[in-house]
C-alpha positions in Angstrom: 11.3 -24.3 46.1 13.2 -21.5 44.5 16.9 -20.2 44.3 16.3 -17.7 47.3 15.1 -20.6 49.3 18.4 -22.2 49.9 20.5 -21.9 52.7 24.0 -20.5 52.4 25.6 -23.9 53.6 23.6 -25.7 50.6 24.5 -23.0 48.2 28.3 -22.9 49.1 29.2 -25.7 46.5 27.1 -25.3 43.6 27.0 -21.7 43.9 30.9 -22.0 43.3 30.1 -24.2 40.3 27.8 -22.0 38.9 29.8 -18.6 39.1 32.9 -20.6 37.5 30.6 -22.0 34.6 28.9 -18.3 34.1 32.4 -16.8 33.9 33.7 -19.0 31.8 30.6 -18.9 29.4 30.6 -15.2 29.8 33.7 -14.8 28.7 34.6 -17.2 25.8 31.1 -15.2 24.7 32.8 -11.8 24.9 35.9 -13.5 23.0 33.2 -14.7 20.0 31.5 -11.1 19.8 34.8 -9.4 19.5 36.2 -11.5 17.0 32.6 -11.5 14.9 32.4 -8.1 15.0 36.2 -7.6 13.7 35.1 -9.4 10.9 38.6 -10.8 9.8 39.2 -13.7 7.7 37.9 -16.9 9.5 36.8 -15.2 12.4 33.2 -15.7 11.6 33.9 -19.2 11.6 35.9 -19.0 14.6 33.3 -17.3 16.7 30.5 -19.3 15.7 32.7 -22.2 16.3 33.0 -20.9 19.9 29.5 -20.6 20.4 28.6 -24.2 19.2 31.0 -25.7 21.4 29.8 -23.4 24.5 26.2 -25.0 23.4 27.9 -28.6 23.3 29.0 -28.0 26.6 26.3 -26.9 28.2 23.9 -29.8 27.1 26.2 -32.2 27.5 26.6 -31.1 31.4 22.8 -30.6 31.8 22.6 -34.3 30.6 25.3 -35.4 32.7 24.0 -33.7 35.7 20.5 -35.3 35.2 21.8 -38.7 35.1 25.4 -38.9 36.2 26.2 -41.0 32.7 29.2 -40.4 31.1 28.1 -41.5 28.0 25.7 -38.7 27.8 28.6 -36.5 28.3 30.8 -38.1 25.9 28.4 -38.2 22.8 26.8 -35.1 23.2 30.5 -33.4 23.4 31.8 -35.2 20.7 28.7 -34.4 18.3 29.4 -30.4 18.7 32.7 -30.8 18.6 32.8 -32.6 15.4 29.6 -29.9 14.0 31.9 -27.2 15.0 34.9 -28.4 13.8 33.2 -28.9 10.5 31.9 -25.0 10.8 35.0 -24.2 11.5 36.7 -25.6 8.3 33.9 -23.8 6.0 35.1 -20.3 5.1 32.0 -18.1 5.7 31.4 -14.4 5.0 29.5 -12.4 7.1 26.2 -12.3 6.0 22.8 -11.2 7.3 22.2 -14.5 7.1 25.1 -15.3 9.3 24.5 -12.9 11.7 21.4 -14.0 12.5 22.4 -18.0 13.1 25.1 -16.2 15.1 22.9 -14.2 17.2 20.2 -17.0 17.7 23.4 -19.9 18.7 24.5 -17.3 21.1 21.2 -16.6 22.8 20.6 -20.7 23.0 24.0 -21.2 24.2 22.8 -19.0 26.7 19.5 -20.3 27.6 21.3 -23.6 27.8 23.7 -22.5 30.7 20.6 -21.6 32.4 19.4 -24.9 32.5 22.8 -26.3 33.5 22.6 -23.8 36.3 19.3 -25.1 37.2 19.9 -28.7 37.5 23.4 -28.0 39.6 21.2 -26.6 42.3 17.9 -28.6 42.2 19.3 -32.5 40.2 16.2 -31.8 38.2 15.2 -31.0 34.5 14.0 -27.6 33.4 12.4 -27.0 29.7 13.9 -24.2 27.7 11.1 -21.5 28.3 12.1 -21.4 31.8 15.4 -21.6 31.4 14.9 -17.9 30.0 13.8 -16.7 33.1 16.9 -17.5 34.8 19.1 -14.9 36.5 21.7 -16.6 34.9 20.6 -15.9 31.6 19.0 -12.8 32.0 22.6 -11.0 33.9 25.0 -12.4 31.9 22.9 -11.9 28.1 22.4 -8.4 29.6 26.8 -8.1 29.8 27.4 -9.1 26.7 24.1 -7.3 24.9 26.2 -4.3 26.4 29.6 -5.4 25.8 28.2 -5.6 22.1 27.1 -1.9 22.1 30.2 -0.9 23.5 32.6 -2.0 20.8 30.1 -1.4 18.0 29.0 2.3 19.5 30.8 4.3 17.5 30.1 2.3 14.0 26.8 2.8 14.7 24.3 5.7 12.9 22.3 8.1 15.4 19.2 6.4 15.2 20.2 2.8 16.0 22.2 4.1 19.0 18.8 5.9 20.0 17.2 2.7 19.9 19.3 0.1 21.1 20.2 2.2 24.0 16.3 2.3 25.3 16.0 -1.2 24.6 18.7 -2.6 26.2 16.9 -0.8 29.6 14.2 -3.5 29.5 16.7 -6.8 28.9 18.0 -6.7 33.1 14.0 -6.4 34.1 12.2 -9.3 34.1 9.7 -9.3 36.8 9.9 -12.2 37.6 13.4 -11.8 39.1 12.4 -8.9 41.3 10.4 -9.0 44.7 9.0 -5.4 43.7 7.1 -6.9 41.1 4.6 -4.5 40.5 7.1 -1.5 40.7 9.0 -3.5 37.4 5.8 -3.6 35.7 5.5 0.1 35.7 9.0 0.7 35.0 9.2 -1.2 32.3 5.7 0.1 30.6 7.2 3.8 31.4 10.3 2.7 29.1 8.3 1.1 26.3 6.1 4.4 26.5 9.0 6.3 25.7 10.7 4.2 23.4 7.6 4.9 21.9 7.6 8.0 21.9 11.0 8.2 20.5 10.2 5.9 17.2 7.3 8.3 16.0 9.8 11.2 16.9 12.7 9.9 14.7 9.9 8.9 12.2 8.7 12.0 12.1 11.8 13.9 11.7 13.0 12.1 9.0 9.4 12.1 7.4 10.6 13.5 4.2 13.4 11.0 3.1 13.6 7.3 2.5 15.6 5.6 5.3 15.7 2.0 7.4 14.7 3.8 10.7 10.8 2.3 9.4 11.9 -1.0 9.4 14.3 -0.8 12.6 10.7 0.8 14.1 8.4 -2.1 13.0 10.9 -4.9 14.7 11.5 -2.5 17.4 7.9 -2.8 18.3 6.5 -6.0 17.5 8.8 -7.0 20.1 7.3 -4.7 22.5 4.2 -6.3 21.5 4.8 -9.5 22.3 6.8 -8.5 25.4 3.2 -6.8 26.3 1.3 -9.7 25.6 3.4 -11.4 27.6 2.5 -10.0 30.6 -1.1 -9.9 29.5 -0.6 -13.8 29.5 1.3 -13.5 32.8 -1.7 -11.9 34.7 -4.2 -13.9 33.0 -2.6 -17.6 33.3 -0.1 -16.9 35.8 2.5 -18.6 32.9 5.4 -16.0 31.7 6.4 -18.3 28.8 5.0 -15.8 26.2 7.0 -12.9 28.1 10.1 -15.0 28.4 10.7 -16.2 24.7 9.6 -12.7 23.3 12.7 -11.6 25.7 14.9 -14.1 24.1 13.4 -12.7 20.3 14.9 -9.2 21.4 18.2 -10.2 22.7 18.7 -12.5 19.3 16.9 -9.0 17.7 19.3 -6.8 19.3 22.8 -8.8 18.6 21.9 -9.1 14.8 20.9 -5.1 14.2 24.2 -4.6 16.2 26.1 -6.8 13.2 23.9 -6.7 10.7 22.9 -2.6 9.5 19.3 -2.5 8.0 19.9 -2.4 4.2 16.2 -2.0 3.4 14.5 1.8 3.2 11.1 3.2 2.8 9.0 6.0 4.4 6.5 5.8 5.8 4.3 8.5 4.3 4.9 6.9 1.0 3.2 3.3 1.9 -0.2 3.2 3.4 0.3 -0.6 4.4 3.7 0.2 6.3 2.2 2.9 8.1 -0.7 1.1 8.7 1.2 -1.9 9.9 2.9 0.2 12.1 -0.2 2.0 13.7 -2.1 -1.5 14.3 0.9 -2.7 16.0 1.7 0.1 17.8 -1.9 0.1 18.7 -2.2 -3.6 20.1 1.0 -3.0 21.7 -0.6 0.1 24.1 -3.6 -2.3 24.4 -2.1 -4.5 26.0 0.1 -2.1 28.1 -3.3 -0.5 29.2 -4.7 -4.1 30.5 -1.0 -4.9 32.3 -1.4 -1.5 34.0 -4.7 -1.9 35.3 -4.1 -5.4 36.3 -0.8 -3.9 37.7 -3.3 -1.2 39.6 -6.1 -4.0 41.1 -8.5 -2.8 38.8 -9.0 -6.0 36.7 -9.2 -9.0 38.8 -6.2 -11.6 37.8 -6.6 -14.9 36.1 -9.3 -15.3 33.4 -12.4 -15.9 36.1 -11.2 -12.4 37.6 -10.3 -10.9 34.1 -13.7 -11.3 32.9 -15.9 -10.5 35.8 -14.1 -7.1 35.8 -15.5 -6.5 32.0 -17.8 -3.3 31.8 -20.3 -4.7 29.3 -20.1 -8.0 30.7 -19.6 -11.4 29.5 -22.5 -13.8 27.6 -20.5 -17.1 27.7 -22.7 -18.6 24.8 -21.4 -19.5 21.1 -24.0 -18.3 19.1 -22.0 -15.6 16.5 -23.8 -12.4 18.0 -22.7 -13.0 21.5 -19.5 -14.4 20.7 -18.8 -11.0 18.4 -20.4 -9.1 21.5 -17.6 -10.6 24.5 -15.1 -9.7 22.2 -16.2 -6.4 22.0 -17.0 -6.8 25.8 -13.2 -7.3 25.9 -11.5 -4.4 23.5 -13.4 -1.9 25.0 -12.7 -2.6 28.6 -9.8 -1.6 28.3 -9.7 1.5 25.9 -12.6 2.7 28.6 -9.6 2.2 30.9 -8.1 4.9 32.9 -4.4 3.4 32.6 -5.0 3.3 28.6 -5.9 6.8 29.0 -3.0 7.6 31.3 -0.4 5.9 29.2 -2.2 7.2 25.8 -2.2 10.8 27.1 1.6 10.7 27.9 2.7 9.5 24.6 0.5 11.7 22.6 1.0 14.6 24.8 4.7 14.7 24.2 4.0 14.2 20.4 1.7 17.4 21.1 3.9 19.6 22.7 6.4 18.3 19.8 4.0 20.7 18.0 3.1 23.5 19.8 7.5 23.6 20.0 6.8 23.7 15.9 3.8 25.6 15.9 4.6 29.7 15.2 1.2 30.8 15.7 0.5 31.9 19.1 -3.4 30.9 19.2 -2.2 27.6 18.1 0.3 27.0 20.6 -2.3 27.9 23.3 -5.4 26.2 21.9 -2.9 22.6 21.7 -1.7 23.8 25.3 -5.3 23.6 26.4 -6.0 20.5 24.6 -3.4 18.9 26.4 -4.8 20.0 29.7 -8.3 19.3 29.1 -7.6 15.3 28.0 -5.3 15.3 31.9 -8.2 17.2 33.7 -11.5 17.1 32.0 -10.4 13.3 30.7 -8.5 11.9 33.3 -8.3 13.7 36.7 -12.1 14.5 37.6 -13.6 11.6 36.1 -11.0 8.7 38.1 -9.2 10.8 40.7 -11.3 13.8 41.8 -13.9 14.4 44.6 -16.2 14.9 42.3 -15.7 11.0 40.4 -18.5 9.6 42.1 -21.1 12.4 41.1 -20.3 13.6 37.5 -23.6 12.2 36.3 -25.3 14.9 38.3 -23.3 17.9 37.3 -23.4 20.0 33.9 -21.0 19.8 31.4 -19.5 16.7 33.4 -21.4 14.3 30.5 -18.3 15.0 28.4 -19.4 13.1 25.2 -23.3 13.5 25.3 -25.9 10.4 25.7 -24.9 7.2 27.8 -21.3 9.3 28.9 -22.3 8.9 32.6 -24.6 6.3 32.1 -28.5 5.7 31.7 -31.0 8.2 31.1 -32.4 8.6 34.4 -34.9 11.3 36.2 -31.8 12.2 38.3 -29.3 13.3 36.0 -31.7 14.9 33.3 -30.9 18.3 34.5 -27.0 17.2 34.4 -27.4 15.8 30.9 -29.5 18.7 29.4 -27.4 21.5 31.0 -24.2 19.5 29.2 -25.9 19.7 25.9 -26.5 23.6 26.3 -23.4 24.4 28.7 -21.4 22.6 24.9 -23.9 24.6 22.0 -23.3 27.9 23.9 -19.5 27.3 23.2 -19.6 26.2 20.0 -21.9 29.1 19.1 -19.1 31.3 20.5 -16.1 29.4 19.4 -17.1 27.2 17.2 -16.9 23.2 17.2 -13.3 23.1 17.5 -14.4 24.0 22.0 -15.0 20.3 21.8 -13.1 18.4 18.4 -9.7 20.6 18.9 -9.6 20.9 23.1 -11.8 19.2 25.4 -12.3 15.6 23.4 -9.6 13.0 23.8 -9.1 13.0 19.8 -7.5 15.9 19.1 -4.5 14.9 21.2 -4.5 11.6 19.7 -4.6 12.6 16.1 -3.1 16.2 16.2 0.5 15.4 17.9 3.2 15.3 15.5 3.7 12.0 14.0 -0.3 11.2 14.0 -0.7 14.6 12.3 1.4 13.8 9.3 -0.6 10.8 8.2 -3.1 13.5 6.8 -1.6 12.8 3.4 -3.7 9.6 3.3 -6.6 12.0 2.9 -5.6 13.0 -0.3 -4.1 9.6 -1.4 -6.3 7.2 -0.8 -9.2 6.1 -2.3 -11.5 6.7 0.7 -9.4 9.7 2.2 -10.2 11.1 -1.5 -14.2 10.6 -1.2 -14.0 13.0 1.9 -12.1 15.8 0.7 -13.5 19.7 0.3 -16.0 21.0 2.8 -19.2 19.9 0.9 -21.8 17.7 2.9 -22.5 14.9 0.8 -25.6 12.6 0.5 -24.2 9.9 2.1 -22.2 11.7 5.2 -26.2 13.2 5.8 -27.6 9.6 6.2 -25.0 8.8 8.6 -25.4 11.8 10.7 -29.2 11.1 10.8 -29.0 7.5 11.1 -26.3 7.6 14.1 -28.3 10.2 15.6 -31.6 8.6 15.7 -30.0 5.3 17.3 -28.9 7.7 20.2 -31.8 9.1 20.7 -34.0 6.1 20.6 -31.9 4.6 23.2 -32.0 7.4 25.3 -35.5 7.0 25.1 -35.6 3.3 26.0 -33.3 3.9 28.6 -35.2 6.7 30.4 -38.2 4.3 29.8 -36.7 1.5 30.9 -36.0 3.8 34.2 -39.6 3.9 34.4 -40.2 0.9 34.6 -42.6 1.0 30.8 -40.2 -1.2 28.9 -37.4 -3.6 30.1 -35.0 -3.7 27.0 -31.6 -4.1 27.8 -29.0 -5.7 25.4 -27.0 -8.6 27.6 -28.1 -7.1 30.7 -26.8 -3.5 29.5 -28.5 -0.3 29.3 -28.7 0.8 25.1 -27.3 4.3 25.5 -24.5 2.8 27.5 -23.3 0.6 24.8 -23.7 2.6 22.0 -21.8 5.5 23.8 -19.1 2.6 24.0 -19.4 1.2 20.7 -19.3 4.7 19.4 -16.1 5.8 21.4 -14.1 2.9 22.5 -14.7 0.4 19.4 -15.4 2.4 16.4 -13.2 5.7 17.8 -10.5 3.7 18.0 -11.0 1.6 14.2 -11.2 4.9 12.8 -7.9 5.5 14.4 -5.5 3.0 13.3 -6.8 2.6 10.1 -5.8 6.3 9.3 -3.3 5.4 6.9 -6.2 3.6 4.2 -9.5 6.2 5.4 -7.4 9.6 6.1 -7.1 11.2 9.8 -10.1 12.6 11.3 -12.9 9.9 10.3 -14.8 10.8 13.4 -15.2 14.8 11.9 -15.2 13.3 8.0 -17.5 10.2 8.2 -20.3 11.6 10.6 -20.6 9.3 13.1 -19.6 10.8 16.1 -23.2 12.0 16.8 -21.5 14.3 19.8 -19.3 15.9 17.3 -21.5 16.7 14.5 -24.1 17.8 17.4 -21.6 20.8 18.0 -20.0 21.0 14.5 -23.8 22.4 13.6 -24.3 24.7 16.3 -21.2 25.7 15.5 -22.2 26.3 11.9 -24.7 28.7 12.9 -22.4 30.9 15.5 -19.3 33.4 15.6 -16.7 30.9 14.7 -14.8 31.3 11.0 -11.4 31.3 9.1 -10.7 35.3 7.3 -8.6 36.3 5.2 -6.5 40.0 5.6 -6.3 40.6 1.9 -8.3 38.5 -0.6 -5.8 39.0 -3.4 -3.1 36.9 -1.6 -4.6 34.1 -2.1 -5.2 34.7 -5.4 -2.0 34.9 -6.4 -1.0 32.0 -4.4 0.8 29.1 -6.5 0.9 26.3 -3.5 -2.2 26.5 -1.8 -1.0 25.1 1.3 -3.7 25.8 3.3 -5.8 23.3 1.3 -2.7 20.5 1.6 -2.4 21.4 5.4 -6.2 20.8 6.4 -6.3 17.5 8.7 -9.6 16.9 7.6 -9.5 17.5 4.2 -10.9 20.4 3.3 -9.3 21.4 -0.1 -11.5 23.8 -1.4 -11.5 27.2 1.3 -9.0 29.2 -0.8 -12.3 29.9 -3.4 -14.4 31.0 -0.7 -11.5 33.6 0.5 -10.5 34.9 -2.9 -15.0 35.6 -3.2 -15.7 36.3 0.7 -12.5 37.4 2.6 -13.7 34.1 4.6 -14.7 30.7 4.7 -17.4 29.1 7.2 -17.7 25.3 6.7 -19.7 22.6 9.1 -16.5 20.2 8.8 -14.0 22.9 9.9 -13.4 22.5 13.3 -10.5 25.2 13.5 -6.9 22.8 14.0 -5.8 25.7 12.8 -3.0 24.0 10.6 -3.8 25.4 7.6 -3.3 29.2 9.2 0.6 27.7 10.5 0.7 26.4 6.6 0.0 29.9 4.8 3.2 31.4 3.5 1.8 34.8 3.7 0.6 35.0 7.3 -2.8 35.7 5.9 -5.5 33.3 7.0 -6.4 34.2 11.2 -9.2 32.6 13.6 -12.5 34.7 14.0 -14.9 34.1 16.5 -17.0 35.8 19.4 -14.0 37.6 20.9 -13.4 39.5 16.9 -16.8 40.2 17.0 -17.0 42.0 20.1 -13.8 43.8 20.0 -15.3 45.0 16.5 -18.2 45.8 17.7 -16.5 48.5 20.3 -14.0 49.4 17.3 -17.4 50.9 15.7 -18.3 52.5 18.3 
């Protein structure tokens, strides 16, 4: 039985009850934050005073209720009253310290009323988990979380208005409350995406100072991460108790940063392990949003039987280390294979990328990151989940956007499909150079090349393994892994085509090998690569040589049209900065000797971001490619 269950008759009495004890509550609440936040002599004391006793009360009626004993009632009472008279007595200052016992009494007091609320209607216990699902918690915390931002709104700097202002969206929405469920799940991941969004845009912005905007950032989000796990719990076990308490966390988070101003600063371009911290949190945080979605959209099948027959590689279900390591894997990249990971992905870094093309004042740039941005929601997204053509992409050209095991196996029928992609791809590259496929049409560019992802290309040059890739030489070690990586895919194309064949069955848990090395390659180590930017340096996919796709066309490319000139060498002589070298997001540091000797540099690791021609103070560096060539060519003539 639930509240919306009961008749009106039945409700008439303890509904009554229930309004009067919310009110009450609600408003002795009000009365506490007021006189907190005024921050007068005793009135520290005085509110927390109120708050204990509101606690008192509540407990002592829940017990009462429960039993009908008096005695309950009585000791319980007495025992606040005698704790908070003893508060009250004790001159505090406010203190971060105090502001946080504050914030946490006052969200318990809360929960408590819950309970009591509970009990009135249904003469039966509730623990303190559900008591947070409650629409008797969750409305009135939500008035007095506003009530809070209202008095304090104008003490408050920009960014903490920014942010407490999205956030306090997400405190009325529990889905639980709501018979449109599934519509509050997608609201609520559309607010977290651009809250999101928001944190790496103020980060960003204030990228060259020291400030507490980090730290605000960090709590901001490991709340949205657990508030995400939640409801990967939810969908999993059918529990919300994860959901609920990391609700309750960012209510007691949200009343302390509204009394308590951060006092710590930092920046994050100045401390690998905060930005790091923040990118692997930020990054579990959309993984789990990715899994909500699609178990929001019917794709993955609820509970854990459902969850894990929906897994793309499968599931072993044996505890010997490889397979164990394997269903893990099994499980990560399920979902970053996901189209709602790529949906919600694309629309955080896609604002982040048209961030920069608003910053960009090259033209070519500002097209090429418009195209990038259209190629990850078309060539990406769209025709590969959406379009007519979903179901046959294996058999059409260019459609095997990432080479070997894209589509699928090697098979007779898709040959021709796969082939033509590999020569439909060097053709371009020839033309354009590598950047056709690392700077437009793959889903990296507009992961790493959006505004705030961009800027962590100082950990190329600061630390120790950023350092080890730096200039555009092609070291002993980056050859082995090109060959190595590159042989594995083309043996396993070959097994796979065999396999087809029926001349070997070799299969690794039941999967064909050039499928799951694509997906080890592109949803697993991709995505490794990715948030560990802040320790290896952006780009690890272009500067290590694994992606045996990209370095495919970053050679052809090598060979073709596709270069970086210069209009006057001795420009770049005189140049004192060399920003072009401190611009290059994959850390190419040495192209300024190679103008000053050649008017031009030509490099297998440049694929052409193009932020070292923004970067030049002189205007002097442009793209070259087929389309110079040709309109040379007729120039001569």
């Amino acid at each position: 039985m639930s509240l919306f269950d009961i008749t009106l008759d039945t409700l008439k009495y303890p509904l009554i009850v229930s309004l009067l004890i919310a009110s009450i509550m609600l408003l002795v609440m009000l009365i506490s934050i007021y006189l907190y936040k005024i921050n007068k002599k005793y009135y520290p004391n005085f509110s927390i005073f109120l708050s204990i006793e509101m606690l008192g009360m509540n407990l002592a009626l829940y017990s009462y209720f429960l039993s009908f004993n008096i005695l309950h009632l009585l000791l319980i009472s007495a025992s606040f009253m005698f704790g908070g008279i003893f508060i009250f007595f004790k001159e505090f200052k406010k203190s971060a310290i105090l502001s946080l016992i504050f914030s946490i009494i006052l969200t318990i007091s809360e929960v408590s009323m819950g309970s009591l609320i509970y009990v009135i209607y249904f003469r039966n216990s509730i623990n303190f988990i559900d008591s947070i699902g409650s629409p008797w918690f969750v409305y009135v915390m939500f008035i007095e979380m506003v009530y809070s931002l209202i008095i304090s709104f104008k003490m408050l700097d920009k960014i903490r208005k920014q942010y407490f202002l999205i956030f306090i969206l997400l405190m009325p929405l529990f889905p639980n409350l709501y018979v449109q469920f599934h519509t509050i799940i997608w609201v609520t991941s559309l607010i977290m995406i651009i809250a999101t969004v928001m944190i790496f845009d103020t980060l960003y912005k204030n990228r060259s100072k020291k400030g507490s905007e980090i730290f605000l950032s960090l709590e901001m989000m490991g709340i949205f991460t657990i508030m995400m796990g939640g409801e990967f719990y939810y969908f999993l076990t059918g529990s919300w108790n994860i959901y609920f308490l990391s609700m309750a966390i960012g209510m007691i988070w949200f009343l302390y940063r509204i009394f308590q101003e951060p006092t710590r600063k930092g920046n994050y371009l100045a401390s690998s392990s905060i930005s790091l911290t923040l990118v692997v949190m930020t990054f579990i945080m959309e993984w789990f949003m990715g899994a909500v979605l699609e178990f929001n959209n019917g794709q993955f099948g609820t509970g854990l039987a459902g969850f894990i027959n929906s897994l793309s590689l499968g599931w072993v279900s044996s505890f010997n280390p490889i397979s164990v390591l394997f269903d893990l894997v099994s499980v990560i990249v399920t979902v970053t294979a996901s189209v709602w990971f790529l949906i919600m992905m694309g629309l955080e870094m896609g604002f982040l990328a048209f961030r920069k093309i608003i910053d960009s004042r090259v033209r070519e740039n500002k097209v090429r990151l418009g195209l990038m941005i259209f190629a990850y929601a078309i060539y990406s997204v769209y025709i590969p989940s959406f379009s007519p053509l979903s179901s046959r992409l294996q058999y059409i050209p260019y459609m095997w956007s990432m080479g070997i095991g894209t589509n699928g196996p090697v098979t007779s029928s898709v040959l021709i499909a796969l082939i033509g992609t590999y020569i439909i791809s060097a053709i371009l590259s020839f033309l354009f150079g590598s950047r056709q496929v690392c700077s437009v049409t793959c889903t990296a560019p507009l992961m790493y090349q959006g505004t705030f992802y961009d800027s962590l290309k100082k950990f190329n040059r600061t630390t120790k393994i950023g350092r080890k890739t730096l200039t555009s030489k092609i070291k002993g070690w980056f050859k082995f892994v090109v060959l190595f990586v590159n042989i594995i895919v083309l043996a396993t194309a070959i097994i796979s085509f065999l396999d087809y064949k029926g001349k070997l069955n070799w299969y690794i848990y039941g999967n064909d090998p050039s499928v799951v090395v694509y997906t080890l390659m592109f949803n697993l180590v991709w995505y490794l690569g990715f948030v560990m930017s802040p320790f290896m340096g952006t780009y690890a996919c272009v500067n290590q040589g694994w992606c045996y796709w990209g370095t495919f066309n970053q050679a052809i490319g090598r060979l073709g049209f596709f270069r970086l000139r210069v209009r006057d060498t001795n420009a770049c002589l005189n140049c004192k900065t060399v920003d072009c070298a401190n611009a290059c997001p994959v850390g190419i540091t040495d192209m300024r000797g190679s103008f000053i000797s050649k008017g031009e540099f030509k490099s297998f690791k440049c694929i052409g971001v193009g932020d070292c021609v923004e970067a030049c103070p002189y205007d002097n560096i442009f793209f070259y490619d087929v389309r110079h060539a040709i309109k040379n060519k007729f120039h001569k003539k």
